[in-house]
C-alpha positions in Angstrom: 0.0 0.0 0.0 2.8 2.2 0.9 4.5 1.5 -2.1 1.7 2.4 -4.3 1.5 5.7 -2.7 4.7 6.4 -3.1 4.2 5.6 -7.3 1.1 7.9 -7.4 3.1 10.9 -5.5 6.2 10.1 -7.8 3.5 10.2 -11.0 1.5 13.5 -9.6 4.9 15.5 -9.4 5.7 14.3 -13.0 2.5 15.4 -13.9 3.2 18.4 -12.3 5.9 19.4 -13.7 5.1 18.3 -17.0 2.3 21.1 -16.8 4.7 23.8 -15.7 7.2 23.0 -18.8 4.0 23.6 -20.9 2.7 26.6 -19.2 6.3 27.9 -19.3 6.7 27.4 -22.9 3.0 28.8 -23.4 4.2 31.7 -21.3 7.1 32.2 -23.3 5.4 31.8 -26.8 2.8 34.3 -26.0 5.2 36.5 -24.9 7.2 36.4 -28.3 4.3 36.6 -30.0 3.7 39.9 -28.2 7.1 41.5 -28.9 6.5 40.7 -32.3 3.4 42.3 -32.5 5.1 45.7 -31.1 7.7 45.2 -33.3 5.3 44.7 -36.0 2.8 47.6 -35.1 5.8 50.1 -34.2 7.0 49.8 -37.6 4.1 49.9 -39.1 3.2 53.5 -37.5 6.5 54.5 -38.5 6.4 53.9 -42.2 3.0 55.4 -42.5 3.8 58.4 -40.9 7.4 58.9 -43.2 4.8 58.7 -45.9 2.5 61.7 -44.9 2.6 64.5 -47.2 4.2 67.2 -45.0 7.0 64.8 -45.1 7.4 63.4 -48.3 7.5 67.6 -49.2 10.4 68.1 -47.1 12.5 64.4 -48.2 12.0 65.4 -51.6 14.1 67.9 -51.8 17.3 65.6 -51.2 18.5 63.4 -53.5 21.6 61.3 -52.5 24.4 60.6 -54.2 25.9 57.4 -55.7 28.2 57.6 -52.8 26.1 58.4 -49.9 23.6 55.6 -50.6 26.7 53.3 -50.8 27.7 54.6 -47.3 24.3 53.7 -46.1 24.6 50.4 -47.7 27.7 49.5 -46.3 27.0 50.4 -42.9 23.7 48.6 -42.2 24.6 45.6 -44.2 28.0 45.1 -42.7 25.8 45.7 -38.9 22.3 44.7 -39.8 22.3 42.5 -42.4 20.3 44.0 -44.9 19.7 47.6 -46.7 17.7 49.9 -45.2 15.2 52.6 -46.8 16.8 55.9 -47.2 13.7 57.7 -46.8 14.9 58.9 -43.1 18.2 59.7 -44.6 16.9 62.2 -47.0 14.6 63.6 -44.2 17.4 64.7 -41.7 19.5 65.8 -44.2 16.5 68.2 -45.2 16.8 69.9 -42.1 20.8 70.9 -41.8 22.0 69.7 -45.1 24.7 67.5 -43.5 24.6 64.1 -44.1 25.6 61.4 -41.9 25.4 57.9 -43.0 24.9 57.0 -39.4 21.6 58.7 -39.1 19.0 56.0 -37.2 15.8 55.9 -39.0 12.7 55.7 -36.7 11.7 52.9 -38.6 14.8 51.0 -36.0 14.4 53.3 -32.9 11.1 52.2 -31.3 10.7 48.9 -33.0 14.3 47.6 -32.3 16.6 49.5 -30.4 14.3 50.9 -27.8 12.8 47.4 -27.6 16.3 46.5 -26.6 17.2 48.9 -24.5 14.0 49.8 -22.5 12.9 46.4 -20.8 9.0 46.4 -21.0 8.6 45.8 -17.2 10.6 48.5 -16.5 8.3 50.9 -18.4 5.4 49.2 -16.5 7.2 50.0 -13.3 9.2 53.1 -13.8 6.7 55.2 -16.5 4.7 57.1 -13.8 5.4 60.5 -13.7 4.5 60.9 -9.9 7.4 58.4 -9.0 10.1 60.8 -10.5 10.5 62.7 -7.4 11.7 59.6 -5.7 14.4 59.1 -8.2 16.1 62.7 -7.7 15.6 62.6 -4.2 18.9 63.5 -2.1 21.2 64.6 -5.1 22.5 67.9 -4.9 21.4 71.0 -6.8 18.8 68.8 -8.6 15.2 68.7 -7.8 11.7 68.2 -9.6 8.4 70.9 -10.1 7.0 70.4 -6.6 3.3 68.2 -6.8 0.8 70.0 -5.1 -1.8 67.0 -5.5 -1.1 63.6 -7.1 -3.7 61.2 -8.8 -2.0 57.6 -8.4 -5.0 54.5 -9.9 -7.2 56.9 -8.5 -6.0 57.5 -5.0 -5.3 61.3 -4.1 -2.6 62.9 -2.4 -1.2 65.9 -1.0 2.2 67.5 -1.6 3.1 65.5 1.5 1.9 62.0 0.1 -1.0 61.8 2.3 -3.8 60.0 1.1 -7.1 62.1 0.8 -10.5 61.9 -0.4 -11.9 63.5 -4.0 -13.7 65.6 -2.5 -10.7 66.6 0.0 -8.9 67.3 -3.4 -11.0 69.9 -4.5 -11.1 71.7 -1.0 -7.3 71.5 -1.0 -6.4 73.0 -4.4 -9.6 75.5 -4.9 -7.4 78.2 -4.6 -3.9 77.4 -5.7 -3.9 79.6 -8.1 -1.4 79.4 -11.6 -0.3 75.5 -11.5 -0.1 72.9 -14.1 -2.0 70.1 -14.6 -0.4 66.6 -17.3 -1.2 62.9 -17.3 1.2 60.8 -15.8 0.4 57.5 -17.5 1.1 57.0 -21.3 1.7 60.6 -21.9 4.3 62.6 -24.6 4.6 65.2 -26.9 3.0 67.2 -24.2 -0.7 65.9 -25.0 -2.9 66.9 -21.9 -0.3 69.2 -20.5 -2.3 72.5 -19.6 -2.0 75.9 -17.2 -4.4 76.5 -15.2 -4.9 79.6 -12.5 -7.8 77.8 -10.1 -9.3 80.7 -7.9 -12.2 80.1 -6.1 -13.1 76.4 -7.3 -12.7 77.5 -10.6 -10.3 77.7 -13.5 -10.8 81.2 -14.3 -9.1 81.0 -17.9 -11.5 78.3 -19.1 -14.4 78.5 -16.4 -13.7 74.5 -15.6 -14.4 73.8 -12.0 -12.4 71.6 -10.2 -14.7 69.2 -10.1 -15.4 69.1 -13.6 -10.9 69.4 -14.3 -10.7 66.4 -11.9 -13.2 64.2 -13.5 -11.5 64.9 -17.5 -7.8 63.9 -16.1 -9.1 60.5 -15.1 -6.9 58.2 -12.2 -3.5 59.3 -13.1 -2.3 62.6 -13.0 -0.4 65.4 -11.1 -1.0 69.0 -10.2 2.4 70.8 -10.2 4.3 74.2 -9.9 4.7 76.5 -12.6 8.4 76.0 -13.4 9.9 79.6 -13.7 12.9 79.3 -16.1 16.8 80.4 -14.9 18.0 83.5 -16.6 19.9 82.0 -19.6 16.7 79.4 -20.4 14.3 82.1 -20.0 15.8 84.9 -22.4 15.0 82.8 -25.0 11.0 82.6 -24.8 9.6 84.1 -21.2 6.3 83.2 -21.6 6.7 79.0 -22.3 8.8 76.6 -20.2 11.6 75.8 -22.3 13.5 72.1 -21.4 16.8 70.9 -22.7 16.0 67.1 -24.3 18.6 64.8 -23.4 18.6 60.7 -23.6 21.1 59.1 -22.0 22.0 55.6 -22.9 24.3 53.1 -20.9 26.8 51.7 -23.5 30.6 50.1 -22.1 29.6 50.5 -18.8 29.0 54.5 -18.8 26.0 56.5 -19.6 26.4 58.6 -22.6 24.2 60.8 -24.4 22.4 61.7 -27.7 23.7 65.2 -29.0 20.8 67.8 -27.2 18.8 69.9 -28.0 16.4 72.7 -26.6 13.1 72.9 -27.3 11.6 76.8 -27.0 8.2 78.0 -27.2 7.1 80.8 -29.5 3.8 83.4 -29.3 1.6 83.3 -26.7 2.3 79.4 -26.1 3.1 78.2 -22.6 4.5 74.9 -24.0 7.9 74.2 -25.8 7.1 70.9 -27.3 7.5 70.5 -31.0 4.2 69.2 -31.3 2.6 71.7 -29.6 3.9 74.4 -32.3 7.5 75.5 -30.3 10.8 75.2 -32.2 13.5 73.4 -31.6 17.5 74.1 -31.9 20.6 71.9 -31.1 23.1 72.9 -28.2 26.9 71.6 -28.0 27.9 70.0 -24.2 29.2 73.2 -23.9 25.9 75.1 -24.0 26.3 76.6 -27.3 23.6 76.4 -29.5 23.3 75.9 -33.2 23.0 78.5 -35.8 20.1 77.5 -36.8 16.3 76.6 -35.2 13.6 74.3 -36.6 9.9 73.6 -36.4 9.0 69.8 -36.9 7.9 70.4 -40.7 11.0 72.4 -41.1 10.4 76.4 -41.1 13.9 77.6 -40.2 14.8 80.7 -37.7 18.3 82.3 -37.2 16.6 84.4 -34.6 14.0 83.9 -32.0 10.5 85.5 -33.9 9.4 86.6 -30.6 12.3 87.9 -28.5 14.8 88.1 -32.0 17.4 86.6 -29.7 20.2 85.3 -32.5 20.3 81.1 -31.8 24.4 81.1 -33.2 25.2 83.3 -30.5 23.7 82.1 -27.5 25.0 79.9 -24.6 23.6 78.1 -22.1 26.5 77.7 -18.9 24.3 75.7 -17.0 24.4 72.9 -19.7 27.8 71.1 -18.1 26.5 70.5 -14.7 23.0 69.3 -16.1 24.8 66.7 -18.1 26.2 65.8 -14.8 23.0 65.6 -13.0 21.3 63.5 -15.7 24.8 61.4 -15.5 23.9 60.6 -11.5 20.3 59.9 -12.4 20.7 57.5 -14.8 23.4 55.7 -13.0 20.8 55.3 -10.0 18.5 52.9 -12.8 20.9 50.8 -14.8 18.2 48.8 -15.3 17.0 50.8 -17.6 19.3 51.2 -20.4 18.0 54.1 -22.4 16.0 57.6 -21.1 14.9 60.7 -22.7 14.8 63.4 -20.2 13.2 66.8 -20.3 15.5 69.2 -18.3 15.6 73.0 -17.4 16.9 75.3 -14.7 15.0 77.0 -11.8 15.4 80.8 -11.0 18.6 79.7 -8.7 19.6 77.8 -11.8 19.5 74.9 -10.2 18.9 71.6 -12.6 15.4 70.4 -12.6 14.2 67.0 -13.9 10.7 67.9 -15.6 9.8 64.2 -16.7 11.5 61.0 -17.1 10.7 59.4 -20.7 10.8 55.4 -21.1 8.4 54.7 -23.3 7.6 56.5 -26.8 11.3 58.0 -27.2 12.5 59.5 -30.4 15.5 59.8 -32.3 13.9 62.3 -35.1 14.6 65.7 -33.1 18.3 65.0 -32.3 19.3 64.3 -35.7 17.0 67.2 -37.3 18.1 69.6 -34.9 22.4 68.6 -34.9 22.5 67.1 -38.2 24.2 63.4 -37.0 23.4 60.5 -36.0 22.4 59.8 -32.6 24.6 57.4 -31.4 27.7 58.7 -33.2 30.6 56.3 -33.2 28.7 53.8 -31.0 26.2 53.0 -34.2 28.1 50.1 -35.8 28.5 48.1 -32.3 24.5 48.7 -31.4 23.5 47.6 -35.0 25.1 44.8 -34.8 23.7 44.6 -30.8 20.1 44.6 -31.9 21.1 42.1 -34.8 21.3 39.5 -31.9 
């Protein structure tokens, strides 16, 4: 009797694990199939969008040479494998008029290399935009806007983290006055991003209660300061928060970075983003910015068209010791081997970390705005990388 026990125990953990070498290589299947799919549906996006018209005007106006394309050839098949469109080619060259056969087309970025670089749980765990404050905490000279109420899966909270209720909320910012209000799930290219100026329960430059502000944002979102700019950021466009863009990328055991850019408002706009209608111009480690400054479909400006400040001849000082600070940051999450951060400098032109991007980077403005490829003389080993 014993015996037979023993034989059915024996046979119920084969059975056993049996089942979890099939769930396991469900689990795993399904999970190929999904990165796949984003692979698939990321690539797809891109080559639809390189064929909208704005676009196809402003590619069409380079042709490249015999030897350029041969360049190109040589580079991605000797990394990738195989010959690439030049499509992306002939679009940053548009923009400068350098080429650079080491230009990354977005048709790679988001389907392979941020695939590879960006692990998708980190994105799940890392993405919210109320859990940057916890990252900079306790580095010198660097801080974040300060979060006068945070939305977290629905949960509220006060500057101090304490949990409230909704209608707590409302009480406690009805008269905060100029703030600004962004999603802080699944949110770039500033979509949602608003001021407002709550007095009395109201928004008083749309007539929006907070009630009514509350309900549109949903379950994740943040209330922040009104960043005011340092001196040398703020010349260039008073009225809009202008951030330095700079993705870092852990590569031979070091974080480097992209070349940067800023990204400046224009009119009466309060955002920078390029999306948004602001204008965007490349700056040297140095500070030093480029001579020249461009909207996403390309208009060009020497000079600022509000405040006719000339772009050539401007510097940024603060843009060492940024670098530095993003340096720190980054090294905090080597888990993460890629981030786009959106940086500016406070009235004591301290360094502050406006948002953290994981998911959804681009390689487009970099190379538009400096007129080389992103990852300069690290492209042939990361070609080859992704290849893998």
């Amino acid at each position: 009797m014993g015996l037979h026990i023993r034989q059915l125990d024996k046979a119920a953990s084969s059975l056993k694990l049996i089942e979890e070498i099939i769930m396991g290589r469900v689990h795993n299947a399904l999970m190929c199939l999904d990165r796949k799919y984003r692979i698939y549906h990321a690539e797809r996006v891109e080559k639809l969008k390189i064929k909208e018209p704005e676009r196809q005007k402003i590619l069409s106006r380079i042709e490249l040479t015999a030897e350029q394309t041969r360049q190109i050839d040589e580079l991605y098949e000797s990394t990738l494998g195989r010959k690439i469109p030049y499509d992306w080619h002939r679009l940053y060259t548009a923009y400068t008029g350098q080429f650079d056969a080491k230009y990354i087309p977005e048709l790679l970025f988001i389907p392979r290399i941020q695939e590879k670089f960006v692990p998708r749980d980190c994105i799940s765990a890392l993405s919210d935009k109320n859990m940057l404050p916890l990252l900079v905490n306790g580095i010198k000279n660097v801080k974040t806007p300060q979060i006068f109420l945070s939305c977290i899966n629905g949960h509220f909270r006060t500057r101090e983290s304490h949990l409230i209720t909704k209608n707590e909320a409302i009480c406690y910012i009805s008269d905060l006055g100029e703030c600004f209000i962004k999603p802080t799930i699944d949110s770039n290219s500033g979509r949602g991003c608003r001021v407002l100026n709550i007095q009395k329960g109201v928004d008083i430059e749309t007539g929006d209660t907070v009630d009514e502000i509350l309900k549109h944002y949903g379950s994740n979102f943040n209330i922040q300061e009104l960043i005011v700019n340092g001196d040398s950021i703020r010349k260039l466009h008073p009225e809009s928060v202008n951030t330095i863009r700079i993705t870092s990328y852990i590569w031979n055991d070091k974080v480097q970075f992209f070349p940067l850019l800023i990204r400046i408002g224009r009119g009466n706009n309060k955002l920078d983003n390029a999306h948004q209608g602001g204008i965007f111009v490349g700056v040297s480690d140095s500070g030093k910015l480029k001579r020249v400054a461009f909207t996403e479909f390309m208009e060009t400006f020497e000079k600022h068209p509000d405040t006719n400040i000339s772009f050539g001849e401007y510097m940024i000082p603060e843009v060492p010791e940024i670098l530095e600070a993003v340096r720190r940051l980054h090294e905090r999450i080597p888990q993460v081997g890629m981030i786009s951060w959106d940086v500016t400098t406070d009235s004591n032109n301290n360094a502050v970390i406006v948002e953290m991007n994981l998911d959804g980077q681009a390689i487009w403005l970099t190379q538009m705005a400096n007129g080389e490829g992103a990852f300069g003389e690290n492209t042939k080993e990361i070609l080859k990388w992704i290849r893998k």
